[in-house]
N, C-alpha and C positions, 0 to 999 in steps of 0.2 A: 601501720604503715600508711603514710599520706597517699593519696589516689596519686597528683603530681608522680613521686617515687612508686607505686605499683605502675604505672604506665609506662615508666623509662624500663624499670624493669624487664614486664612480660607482657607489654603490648606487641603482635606485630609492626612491623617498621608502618607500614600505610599508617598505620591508625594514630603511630607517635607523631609521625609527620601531618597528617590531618589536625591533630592537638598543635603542634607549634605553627602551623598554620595559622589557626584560628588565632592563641592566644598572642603572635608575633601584630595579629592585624589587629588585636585591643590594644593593645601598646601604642602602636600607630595611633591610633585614633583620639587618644589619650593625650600624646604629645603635640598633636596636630590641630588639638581644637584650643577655645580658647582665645590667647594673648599670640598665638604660635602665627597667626598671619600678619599682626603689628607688628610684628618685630623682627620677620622676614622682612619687610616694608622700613622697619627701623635700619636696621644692618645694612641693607642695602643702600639706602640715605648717607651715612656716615661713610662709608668704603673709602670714597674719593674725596673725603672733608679735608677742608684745610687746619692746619697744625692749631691755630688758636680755637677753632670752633671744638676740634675733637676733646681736647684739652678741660675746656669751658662743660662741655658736657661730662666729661670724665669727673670731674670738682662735684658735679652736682647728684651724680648717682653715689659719689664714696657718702660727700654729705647725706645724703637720703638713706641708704642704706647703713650707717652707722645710728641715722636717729631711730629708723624701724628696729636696729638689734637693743639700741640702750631701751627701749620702750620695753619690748616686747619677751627678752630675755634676760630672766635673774642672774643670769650668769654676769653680764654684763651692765645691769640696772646701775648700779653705782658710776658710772661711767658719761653721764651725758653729757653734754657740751663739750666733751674733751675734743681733742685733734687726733687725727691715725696715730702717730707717733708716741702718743701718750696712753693707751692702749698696753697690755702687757702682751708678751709673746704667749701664744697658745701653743702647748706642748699635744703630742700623741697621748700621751698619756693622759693628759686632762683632760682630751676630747673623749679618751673612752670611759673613764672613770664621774664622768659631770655629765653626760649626756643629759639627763632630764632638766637641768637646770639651765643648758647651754639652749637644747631648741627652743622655738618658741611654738610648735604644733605639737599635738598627737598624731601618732601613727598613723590612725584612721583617717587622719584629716589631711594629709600626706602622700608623696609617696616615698615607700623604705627603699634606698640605694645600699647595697654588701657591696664593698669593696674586695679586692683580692689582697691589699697590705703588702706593694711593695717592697716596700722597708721593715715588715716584719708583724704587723698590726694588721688584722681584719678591722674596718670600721665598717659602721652602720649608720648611715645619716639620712634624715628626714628633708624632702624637697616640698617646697611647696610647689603645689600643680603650674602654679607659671616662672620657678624658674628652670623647671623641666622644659615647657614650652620655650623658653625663654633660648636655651643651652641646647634644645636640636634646631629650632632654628636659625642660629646662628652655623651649627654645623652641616644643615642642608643650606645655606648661603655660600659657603664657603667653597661645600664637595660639588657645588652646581656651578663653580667658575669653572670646573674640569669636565661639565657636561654630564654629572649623574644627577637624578634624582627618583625619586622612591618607585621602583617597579622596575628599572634595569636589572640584567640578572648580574646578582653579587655571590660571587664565590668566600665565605667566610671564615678565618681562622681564628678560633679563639679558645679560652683556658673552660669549654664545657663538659662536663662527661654524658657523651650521647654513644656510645660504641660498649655494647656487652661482649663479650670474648664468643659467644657464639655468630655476632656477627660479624665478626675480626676472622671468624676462621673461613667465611663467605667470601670476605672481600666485601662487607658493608663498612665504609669508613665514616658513615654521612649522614644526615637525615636534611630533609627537603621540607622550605615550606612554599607548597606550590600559590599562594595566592600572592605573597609580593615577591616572589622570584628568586631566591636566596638560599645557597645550600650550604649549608653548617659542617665543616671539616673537623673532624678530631684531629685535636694537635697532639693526643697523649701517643701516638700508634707510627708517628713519621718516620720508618726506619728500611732500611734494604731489604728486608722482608718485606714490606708492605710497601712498598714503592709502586707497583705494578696497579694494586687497586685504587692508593690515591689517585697514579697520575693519570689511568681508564675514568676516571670517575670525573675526575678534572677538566678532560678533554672532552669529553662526551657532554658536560656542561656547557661550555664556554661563556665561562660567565666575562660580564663587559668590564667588573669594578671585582678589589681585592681588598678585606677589609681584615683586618687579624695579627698577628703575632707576626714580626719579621723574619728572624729567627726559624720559624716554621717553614715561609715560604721560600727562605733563602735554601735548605736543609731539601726541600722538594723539588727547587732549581738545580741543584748541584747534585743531584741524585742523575737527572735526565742528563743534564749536558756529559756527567758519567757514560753515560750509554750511549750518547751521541743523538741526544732525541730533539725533534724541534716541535715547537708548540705550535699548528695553524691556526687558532682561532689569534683574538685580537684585543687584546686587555686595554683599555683605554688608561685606568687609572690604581693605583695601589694607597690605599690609605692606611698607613701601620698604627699598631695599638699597641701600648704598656711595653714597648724596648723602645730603648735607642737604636735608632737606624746605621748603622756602620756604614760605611764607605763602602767594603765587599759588601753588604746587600742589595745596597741601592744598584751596584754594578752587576752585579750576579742576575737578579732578578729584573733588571731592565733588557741585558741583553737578552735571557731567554725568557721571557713576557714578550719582549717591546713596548712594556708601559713605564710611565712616568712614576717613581716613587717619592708620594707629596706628605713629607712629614705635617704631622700635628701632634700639640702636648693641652692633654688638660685631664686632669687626675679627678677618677671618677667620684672620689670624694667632696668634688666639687672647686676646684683650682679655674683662675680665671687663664682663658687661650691661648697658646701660640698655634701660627697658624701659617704655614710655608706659602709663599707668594708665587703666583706663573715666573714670577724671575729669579726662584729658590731661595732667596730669603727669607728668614724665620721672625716674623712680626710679633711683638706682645700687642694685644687688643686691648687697650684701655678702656674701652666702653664694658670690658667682661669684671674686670676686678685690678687690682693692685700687685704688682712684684714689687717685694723689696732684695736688694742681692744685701748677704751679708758676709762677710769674714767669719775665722773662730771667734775671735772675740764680740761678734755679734754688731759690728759695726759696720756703716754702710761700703762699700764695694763693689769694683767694675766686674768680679768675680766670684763665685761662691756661692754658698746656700742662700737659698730662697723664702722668704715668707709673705704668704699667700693670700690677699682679703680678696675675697670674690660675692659680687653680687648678684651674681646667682643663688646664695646660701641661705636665703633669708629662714628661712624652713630650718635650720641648722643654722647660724653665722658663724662663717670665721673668717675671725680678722687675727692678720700676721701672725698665721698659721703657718709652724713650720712642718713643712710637710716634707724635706725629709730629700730634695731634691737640688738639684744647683746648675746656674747657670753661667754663660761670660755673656755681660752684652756688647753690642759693637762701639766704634767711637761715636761720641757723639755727631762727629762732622760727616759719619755715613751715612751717603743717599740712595735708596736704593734707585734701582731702573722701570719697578715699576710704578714710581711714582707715591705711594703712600706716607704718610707721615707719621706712622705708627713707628715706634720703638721696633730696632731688630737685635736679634740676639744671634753671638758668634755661633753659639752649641749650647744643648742640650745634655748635661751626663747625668740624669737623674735614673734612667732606668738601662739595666746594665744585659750586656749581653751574653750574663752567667747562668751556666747550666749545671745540672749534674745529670750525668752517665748512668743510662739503668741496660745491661746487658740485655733484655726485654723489646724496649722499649724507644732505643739509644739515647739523644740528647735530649733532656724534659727542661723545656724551658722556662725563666724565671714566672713569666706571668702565671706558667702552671702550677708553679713552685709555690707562690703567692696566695691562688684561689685555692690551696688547702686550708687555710683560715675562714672561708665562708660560713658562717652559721656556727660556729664555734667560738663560744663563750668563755674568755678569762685571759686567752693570749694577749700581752700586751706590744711582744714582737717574740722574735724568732729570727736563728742563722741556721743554714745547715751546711754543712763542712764535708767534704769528702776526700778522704785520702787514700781508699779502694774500692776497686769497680762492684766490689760486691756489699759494700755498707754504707751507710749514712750516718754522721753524729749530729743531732739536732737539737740546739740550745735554745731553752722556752723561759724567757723573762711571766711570769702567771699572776694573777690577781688568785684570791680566792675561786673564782665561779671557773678556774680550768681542775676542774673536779675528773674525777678517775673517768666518768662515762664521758667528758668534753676531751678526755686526753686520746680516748681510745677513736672516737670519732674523728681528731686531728690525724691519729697516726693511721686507721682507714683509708683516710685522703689521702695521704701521702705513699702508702702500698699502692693505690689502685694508680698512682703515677708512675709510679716507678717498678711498679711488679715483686715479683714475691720473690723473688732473685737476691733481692738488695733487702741486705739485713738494715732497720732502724734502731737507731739508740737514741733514746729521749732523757736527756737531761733538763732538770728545773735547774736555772743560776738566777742571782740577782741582780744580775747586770752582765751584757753585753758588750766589750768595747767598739768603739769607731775607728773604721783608719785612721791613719797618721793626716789624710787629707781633709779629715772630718764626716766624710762620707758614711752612713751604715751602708753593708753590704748581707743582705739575705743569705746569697751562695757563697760558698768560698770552697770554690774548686780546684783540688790538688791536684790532681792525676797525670799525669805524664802523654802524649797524643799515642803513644805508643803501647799504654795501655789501656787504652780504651779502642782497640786496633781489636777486630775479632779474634785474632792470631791467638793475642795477650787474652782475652775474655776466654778463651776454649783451656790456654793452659789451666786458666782459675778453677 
C-alpha cells in the first residue's frame, strides 16, 4: 500500500490535514514560480486589447505552437508547414492509445494531469511546467477581478475521496489545509442524513470564495432553505467546476449564499478558456487556444461540437481535439458591456447535470461519476444507465490493459460512490452510441422523482 493511501486510510484527521497542507503548498509553489509572474503581467496587458492587436497575437501563438508540436512530436512530425485546418481531427481514442508518440516529454520531465473523463475516458496528459504556470495564472487573473486570491478562505467541493465511514459516523465531512486556508468538502456524503454536519461545518468556516461541483452546492442550498435556514457569513464569489451551471443553481445558491455564480469552462485535460465577464457574458480567450464549433457532419457551425487546440498543451499537443463538448456562440454583431473584444459564447452544454440515485448516499454527481476512471488503465469510455434505485448497469468500451484487477479497481470506485446498497453490472460492448444530438452522455438516468422519494426507497 502506497504511504499517500495508508494516510487517507488510518491517519488521524490532524495528521491527514497537516499532509494536504504541506503537500497543497508544493503545488502552489510549483505553479507560481517560474514563467507564472510573466504572464500574470501578459494576461493582464491583453484583457483590455483592442480586436486587431488580440487577433495579431492569437495568429502568432497558434503559429508558434503548431511549429513546437510538428518539431517536437512524432505524432505530428509529418505535418510542418501545414495550416490548423489541414491538421487531422484528434479522437479520444487516439489520445489514449498514441500517448507516447503524441507528447513530446517524459513524465519525469513534466507534470502528469488524470483527468476524471467526462464523456467516459480517464485521460492522462503530461504538462510541461510552464504551461501549468501558464493556465493558473491566467485563472488567478481572472478569479482576482472578483477579489480572491491565494490565502482567502476557500470552501471547496470536489469529486475526492477524503471521508472514511468512521468519520461519517462523527460528522467529519472535511479535511483542512490550514496553511492556505481551504477546507475540502466530500461531495460523495451530501444527503439529509448528513446535512446537519455539512452545513455546522460550513458555517463555522465561513469561507469568503466557493470552488467545486455545482450540483453539490446547489443540493446543500436547497437542503437549508428546506429548514428555513439562513447563512450569516458572506460568500463573495462561487467558481463552479466540471457541470454546467443551470439557471436553478445559479438562483438557488445566490439567493442563499448572497454570492455571485461566475462560470468558467476549461477541461482539465488541457482545453483553451471560457471565462464569464463582471457583465456575465461567456468570453472564448484567444490568447489560450482555438474553438472550432462543428456540425455532425464535422463542418464549421454557429452551433455544436467543439474541437479544441490549446496552447497550453505543449507537454501533450492537441490540436482539433475533439473533446467531446459543444458550444452555441453569439452573433457576430454582439457587443458585450464590458467592453472586450474576445469572442462570447451563448452556452455551454458540455457537462451535463446527470446524476445517479444511490439510496446511501443520494444524488452522486457526474464529476463524481467521472473521477472513478482515475488511475485505471484500458477504459476507453463508459455510460452508466440507471432504471432502479437499487442497480447500476455500466457499459465499458476496454482496450486490452482493462484487465480483471483494472475492472475490479474501476467497480471499487464506483461502490465507494454509490454504496453497497446499489447493485453494479459491468458490461464490456464495442461500442456506445451518441444521442440523436450527437452528444455522449456518461449518465443516463431513468428513474422516476417519485422513486428516488425515501417513501419509494424504504418500500425497495
Amino acid at each position: 500500500m502506497a504511504l499517500k493511501d495508508f494516510i487517507l486510510k488510518y491517519a488521524p484527521i490532524v495528521v491527514q490535514n497537516v499532509g494536504i497542507s504541506l503537500y497543497n503548498t508544493f503545488l502552489y509553489s510549483q505553479r507560481h514560480k517560474g514563467r507564472y509572474k510573466a504572464y500574470r503581467d501578459y494576461y493582464r496587458r491583453f484583457e483590455t486589447a483592442a480586436a486587431p492587436d488580440v487577433a495579431c497575437e492569437a495568429d502568432r501563438r497558434l503559429h508558434e505552437f503548431l511549429r513546437a508540436a510538428t518539431q517536437q512530436s512524432r505524432w505530428y512530425g509529418n505535418h510542418q508547414g501545414k495550416s490548423l485546418h489541414e491538421f487531422p481531427i484528434l479522437e479520444k481514442t487516439q489520445l489514449l492509445a498514441n500517448m507516447d508518440s503524441i507528447r513530446t516529454m517524459e513524465e519525469k520531465d513534466g507534470i502528469v494531469s488524470l483527468t476524471g473523463g467526462t464523456t467516459g475516458a480517464s485521460m492522462k496528459v503530461i504538462y510541461a511546467p510552464h504551461d501549468m504556470q501558464e493556465r493558473f495564472a491566467l485563472k488567478d487573473h481572472f478569479r482576482a477581478r472578483y477579489g480572491y486570491s491565494l490565502g482567502k478562505k476557500v470552501a471547496w467541493f470536489s469529486g475526492k475521496s477524503l471521508v472514511r465511514p468512521k468519520d461519517l459516523l462523527r460528522g467529519d465531512v472535511y479535511r483542512d489545509d490550514y496553511i492556505n486556508k481551504i477546507r475540502f468538502f466530500s461531495t460523495f456524503h451530501i444527503s439529509q442524513q448528513n446535512f446537519d454536519a455539512y452545513w455546522q461545518a460550513f458555517c463555522q468556516f465561513k469561507p469568503e470564495y466557493l470552488v467545486g461541483f455545482p450540483s453539490s452546492v446547489y443540493d446543500l442550498c436547497t437542503m437549508a432553505e428546506e429548514r428555513n435556514l439562513k447563512y450569516d457569513g458572506s460568500v463573495t464569489a462561487f467558481f463552479p467546476t466540471a457541470e454546467t451551471v443551470l439557471p436553478k443553481y445559479r438562483e438557488t445558491i445566490s439567493r442563499v449564499l448572497g454570492c455571485q455564480v461566475i462560470d468558467q469552462y476549461a477541461a482539465s485535460e488541457g482545453a483553451p478558456f471560457i471565462l464569464q465577464c463582471p457583465s456575465g457574458s461567456l468570453h472564448i480567450h484567444p490568447l489560450t487556444g482555438v474553438f472550432e464549433v462543428v456540425d455532425e457532419n464535422l463542418q464549421a457551425a454557429e452551433e455544436g461540437e467543439i474541437l479544441v487546440t490549446a496552447f497550453t498543451t505543449t507537454g501533450t499537443p492537441l490540436i482539433r481535439y475533439r473533446i467531446g463538448d459543444r458550444i452555441k456562440l453569439a452573433p457576430p454583431s454582439f457587443k458585450c458591456a464590458c467592453g472586450s473584444s474576445f469572442p462570447v459564447v451563448e452556452y455551454i452544454d458540455g457537462r451535463t447535470s446527470d446524476f445517479i440515485w444511490s439510496p446511501e448516499n443520494g444524488k452522486v454527481n457526474l464529476g463524481n461519476i467521472s473521477n472513478c476512471t482515475k488511475d485505471v488503465a484500458g477504459i476507453v469510455c463508459f455510460q452508466v444507465t440507471q432504471s432502479e434505485a437499487d442497480s447500476v448497469s455500466i457499459s465499458v468500451v476496454a482496450n486490452d490493459q482493462f484487465t480483471a484487477d483494472q475492472q475490479q479497481h474501476f467497480l471499487d470506485a464506483m461502490t465507494l460512490r454509490l454504496g453497497k446498497s446499489v447493485a453494479v453490472h459491468l458490461h464490456l460492448v464495442q461500442e456506445i452510441p451518441r444521442e440523436k444530438s450527437g452528444k455522449f452522455r456518461i449518465v443516463k438516468n431513468m428513474l422516476t422523482p417519485e422513486s428516488m422519494s425515501p417513501a419509494a426507497l424504504q418500500r425497495n
